[in-house]
N, C-alpha and C positions, 0 to 999 in steps of 0.2 A: 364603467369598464374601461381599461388601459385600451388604445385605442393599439391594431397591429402597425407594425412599422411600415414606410411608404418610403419611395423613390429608392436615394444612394443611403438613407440612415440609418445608421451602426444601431443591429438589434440591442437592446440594453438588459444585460442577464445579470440576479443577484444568484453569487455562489453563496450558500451557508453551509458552513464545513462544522469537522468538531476539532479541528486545529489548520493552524495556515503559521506559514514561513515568518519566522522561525522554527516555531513548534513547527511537530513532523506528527502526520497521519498519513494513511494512504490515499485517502479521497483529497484532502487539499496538497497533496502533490501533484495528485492528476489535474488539479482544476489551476495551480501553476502554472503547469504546464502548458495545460490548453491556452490557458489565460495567452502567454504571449504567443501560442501559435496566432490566435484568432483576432488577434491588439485591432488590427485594422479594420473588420468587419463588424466586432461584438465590442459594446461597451461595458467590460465588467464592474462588479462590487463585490466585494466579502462580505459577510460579514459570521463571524468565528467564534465560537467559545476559546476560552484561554487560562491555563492553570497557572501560568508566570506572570504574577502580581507586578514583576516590570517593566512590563511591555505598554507601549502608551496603547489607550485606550482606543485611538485613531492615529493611520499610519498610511505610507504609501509602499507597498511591494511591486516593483516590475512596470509602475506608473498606474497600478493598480489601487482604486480607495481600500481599504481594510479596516472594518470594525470590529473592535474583540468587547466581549463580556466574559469577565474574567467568574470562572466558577471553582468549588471548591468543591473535589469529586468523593470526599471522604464519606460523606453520607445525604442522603436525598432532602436531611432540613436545613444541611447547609449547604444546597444549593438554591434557598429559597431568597438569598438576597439576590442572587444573579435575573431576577422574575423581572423586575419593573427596570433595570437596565437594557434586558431582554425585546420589553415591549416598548421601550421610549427608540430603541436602536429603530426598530420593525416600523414604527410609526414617520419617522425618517426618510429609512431606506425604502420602501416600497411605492411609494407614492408617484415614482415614475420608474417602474420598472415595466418591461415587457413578456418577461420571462423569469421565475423562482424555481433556480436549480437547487434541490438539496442534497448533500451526501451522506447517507446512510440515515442507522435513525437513531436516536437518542430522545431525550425529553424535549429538546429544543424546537424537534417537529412539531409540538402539537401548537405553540403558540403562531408559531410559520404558518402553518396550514390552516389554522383561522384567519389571519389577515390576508392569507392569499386567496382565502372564499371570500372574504368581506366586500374585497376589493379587485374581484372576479380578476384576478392575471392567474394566468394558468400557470401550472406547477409541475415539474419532472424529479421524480426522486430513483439517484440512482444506488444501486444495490450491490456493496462492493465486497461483502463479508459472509462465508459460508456461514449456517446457520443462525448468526445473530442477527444477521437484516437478512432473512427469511421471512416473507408473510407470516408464514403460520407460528414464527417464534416472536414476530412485532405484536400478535393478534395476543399471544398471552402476556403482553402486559396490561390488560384491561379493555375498556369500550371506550375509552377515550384513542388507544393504540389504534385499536380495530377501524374508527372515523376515520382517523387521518390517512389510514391505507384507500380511502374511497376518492380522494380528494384530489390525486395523481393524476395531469391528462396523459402521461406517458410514464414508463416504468424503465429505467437505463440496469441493464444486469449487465455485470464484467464476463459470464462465463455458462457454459450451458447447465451446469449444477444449478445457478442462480434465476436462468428461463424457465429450467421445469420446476424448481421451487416455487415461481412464483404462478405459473398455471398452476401444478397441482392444489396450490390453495385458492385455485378460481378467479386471478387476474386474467381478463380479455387477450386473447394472444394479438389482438390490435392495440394494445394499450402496451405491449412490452418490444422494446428493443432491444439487443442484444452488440454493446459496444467495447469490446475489449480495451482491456488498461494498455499504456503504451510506451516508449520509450523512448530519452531524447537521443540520438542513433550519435551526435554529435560529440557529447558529452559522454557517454556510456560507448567507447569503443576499445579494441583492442591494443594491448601495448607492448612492442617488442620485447624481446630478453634487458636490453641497456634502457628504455626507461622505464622499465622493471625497477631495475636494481637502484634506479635514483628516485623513483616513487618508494619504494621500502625505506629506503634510509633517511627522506625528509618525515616517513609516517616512524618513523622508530623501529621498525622492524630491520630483520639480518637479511642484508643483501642475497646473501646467499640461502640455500635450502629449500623446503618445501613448506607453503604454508596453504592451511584451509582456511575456509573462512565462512560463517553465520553473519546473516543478515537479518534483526527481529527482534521484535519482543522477547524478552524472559518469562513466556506463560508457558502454561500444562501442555495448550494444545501447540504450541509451535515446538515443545521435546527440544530444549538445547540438550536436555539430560542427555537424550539417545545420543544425541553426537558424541557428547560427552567419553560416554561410555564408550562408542567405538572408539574413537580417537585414542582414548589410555589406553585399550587395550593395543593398540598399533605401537602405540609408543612401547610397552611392556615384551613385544616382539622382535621390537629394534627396529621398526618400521619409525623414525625420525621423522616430524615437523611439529609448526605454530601453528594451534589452533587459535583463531581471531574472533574473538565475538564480538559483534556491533549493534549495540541494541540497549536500553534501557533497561538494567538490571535493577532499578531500585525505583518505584514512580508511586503514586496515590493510584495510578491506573487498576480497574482490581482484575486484570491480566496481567499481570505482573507479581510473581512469585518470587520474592526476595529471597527464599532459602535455597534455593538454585545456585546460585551465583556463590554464597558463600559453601557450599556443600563442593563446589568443584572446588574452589581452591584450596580446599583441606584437602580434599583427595587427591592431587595436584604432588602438592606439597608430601605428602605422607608417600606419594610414588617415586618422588625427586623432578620432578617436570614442571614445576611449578613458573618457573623462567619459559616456559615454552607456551604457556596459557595466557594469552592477551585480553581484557577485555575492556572496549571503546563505548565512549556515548554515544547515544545518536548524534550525528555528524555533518556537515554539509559539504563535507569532503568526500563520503560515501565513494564515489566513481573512484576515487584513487586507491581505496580499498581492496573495490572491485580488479582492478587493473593491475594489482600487487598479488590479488592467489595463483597457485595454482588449480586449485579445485574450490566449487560452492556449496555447501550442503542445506538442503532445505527439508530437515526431519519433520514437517509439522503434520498433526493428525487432522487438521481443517481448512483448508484457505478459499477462498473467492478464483482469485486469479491474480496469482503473488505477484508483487511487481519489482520486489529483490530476484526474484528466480528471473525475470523478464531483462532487469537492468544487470546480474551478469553473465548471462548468455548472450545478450549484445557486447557484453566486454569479450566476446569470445570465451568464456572460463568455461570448461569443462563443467558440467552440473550432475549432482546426484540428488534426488526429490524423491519425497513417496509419493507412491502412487496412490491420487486421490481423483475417482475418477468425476470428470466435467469439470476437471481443475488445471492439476499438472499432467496430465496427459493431454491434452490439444496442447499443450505446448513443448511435449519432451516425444519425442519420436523414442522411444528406448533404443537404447544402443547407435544410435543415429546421431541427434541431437541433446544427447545427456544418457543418465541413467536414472531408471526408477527401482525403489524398492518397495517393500511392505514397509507402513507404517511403524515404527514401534520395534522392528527386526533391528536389532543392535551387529548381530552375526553377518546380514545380506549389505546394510552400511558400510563394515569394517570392511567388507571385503570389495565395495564397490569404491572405497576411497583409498583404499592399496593397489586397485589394480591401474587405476588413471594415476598416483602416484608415482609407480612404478615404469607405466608402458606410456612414455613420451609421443611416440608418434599418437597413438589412439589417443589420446588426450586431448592431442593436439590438431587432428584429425574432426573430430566431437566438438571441438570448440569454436572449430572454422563452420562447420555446420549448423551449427548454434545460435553465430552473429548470422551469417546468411537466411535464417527462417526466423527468425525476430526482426531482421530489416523489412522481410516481405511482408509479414502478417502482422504485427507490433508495432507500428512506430507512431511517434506522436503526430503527425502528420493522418493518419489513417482515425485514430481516436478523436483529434479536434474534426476532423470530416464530420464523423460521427455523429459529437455534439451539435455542429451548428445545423446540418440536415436536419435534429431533433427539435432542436428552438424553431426553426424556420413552420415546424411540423406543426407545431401546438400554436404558434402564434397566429400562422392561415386559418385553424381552424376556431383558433378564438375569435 
């Protein structure tokens, strides 16, 4: 058994994500992040799955070790070469570790969760995704899923959708934590009208006018379509601007719905707006994105505790979100702090991003409110707390 840490030395925590910097997830952002809040206290490790065959195998992020096992997500027997990569990394990395943080869940848990029984270091898996890293949705993929749910000394949920998820399927409510996603308050801040206009024009955008902006995935349940649709119709009213997508419209990921992306630019194009429809990679510029809309929209029908809706209402940006409740609601005060709609309401959308379009003070009003209730209850400062409280937690008791 990993013996617990003594005196002044730095706990030593392995993160395994299912992507880290450069690839983009939203749990190895968080664990980024934390990463260099906590440099001084925690001695981290990655170690990552990785779909970019050219990424070296071993690397250093933020003076941080990173290991990737590079996997091929197209089908479950071609993920079968990624196994003994998998297990020579695990064999490696764990051997003086004090703590095995995991984010979310995928296939990767199951061989983690055995070496971290073998080799008795206790393990925290945190829970970042409505419905898919749900207990009772990990439980249906098998008995081997089901094990690995047992194996947790602590359970980290982003949001309270994600707490009673995990009691109602019979997790110990001493075994679940509740530690929201958070934001670098730094980096994710407001930016005048003048460097506005000079962040637009270094991103390619018109200095001048109004633009929206998507942050996300191109899948079902994040609905860029609904924006979509509101947005033409704004446009077909004479209600003018750029809608901006930033997000992966084309991946092996299978949330990622490729006919999206081409279905708007015909309809686009067949409207005459085709010049007004941007669509961006995932980017590590994101914050200047942020800091260039006018308004944010987050149509999705399912999230955890989004941390695009998080990082631009720290930008100040006026938000418009559905309303999902134990999600975007602890963090949108309606009419306060952003605006919510129904899900899937194309009609309650259009009309919630014409009226912040239109009424500059409220906007502007909503936006300042926005960064000030994401600095109080949001920031990475508060989330890395979080974490190392929870290492400290499971290591005493180990």
């Amino acid at each position: 058994m990993t013996a617990a840490p003594t005196g002044d030395r730095r706990l030593r925590v392995l993160l395994v994500t299912g992507a880290y910097a450069p690839e983009i997830s939203s749990g190895g952002l968080q664990a980024q992040m934390v990463a260099r809040r906590l440099a001084d206290r925690v001695a981290f490790q990655v170690l990552t799955t990785a779909v970019d065959r050219t990424l070296p195998r071993h690397a250093t992020v933020d003076d941080v070790p990173v290991s990737r096992v590079v996997v091929d997500v197209d089908s479950a027997r071609s993920k079968l070469p990624s196994v003994l990569p998998m297990l020579g990394e695990l064999t490696s990395l764990m051997r003086n570790v004090d703590v095995v943080h995991v984010h979310g869940y995928s296939q990767k848990n199951l061989p983690v969760t055995a070496f971290a029984q073998l080799i008795r270091v206790p393990m925290i898996l945190s829970l970042h995704t409505a419905g898919f890293d749900e207990p009772a949705a990990i439980r249906r993929h098998g008995r081997l899923a089901s094990w690995s749910l047992a194996a947790p000394r602590m359970f980290l949920t982003v949001s309270p959708h994600l707490t009673e998820a995990c009691a109602t399927a019979g997790v110990r409510r001493d075994r679940i934590r509740q530690v929201a996603n958070g934001v670098d308050l730094e980096r994710f801040r407001p930016a005048d009208a003048a460097e506005r206009r000079v962040l637009r024009q270094s991103l390619g955008l018109a200095p001048d006018g109004r633009v929206v902006l998507f942050v996300g995935f191109f899948s079902r349940e994040k609905q860029p379509q609904i924006l979509f649709d509101a947005w033409l119709r704004l446009q077909r009213q004479g209600m003018t601007s750029t809608l901006v997508f930033v997000g992966a419209t084309q991946s092996h990921y299978f949330e990622v719905d490729s006919v999206l992306a081409d279905d708007m630019r015909e309809r686009a194009r067949v409207a005459g707006v085709l010049d007004r429809l941007v669509f961006v990679d995932p980017t590590p510029r994101i914050d200047q994105y942020y800091r260039s809309a006018d308004v944010f929209a987050l149509p999705s029908s399912r999230e955890g505790l989004p941390v695009a809706l998080l990082e631009a209402m720290a930008c100040g940006v006026p938000s418009v979100a559905s309303r999902l409740p134990g999600a975007t609601d602890i963090v949108i005060d309606d009419g306060r702090t952003g605006v919510l709609v129904a899900p899937g309401d194309v009609d309650a959308l259009g009309a919630a991003l014409h009226d912040l379009l239109i009424n500059r003070e409220r906007a502007a009003a909503i936006g300042e409110a926005a960064r000030r209730h994401i600095a109080a209850n949001f920031s990475a400062a508060q989330t890395a707390a979080g974490w190392l409280d929870a290492y400290r937690t499971v290591t005493a008791a180990a």
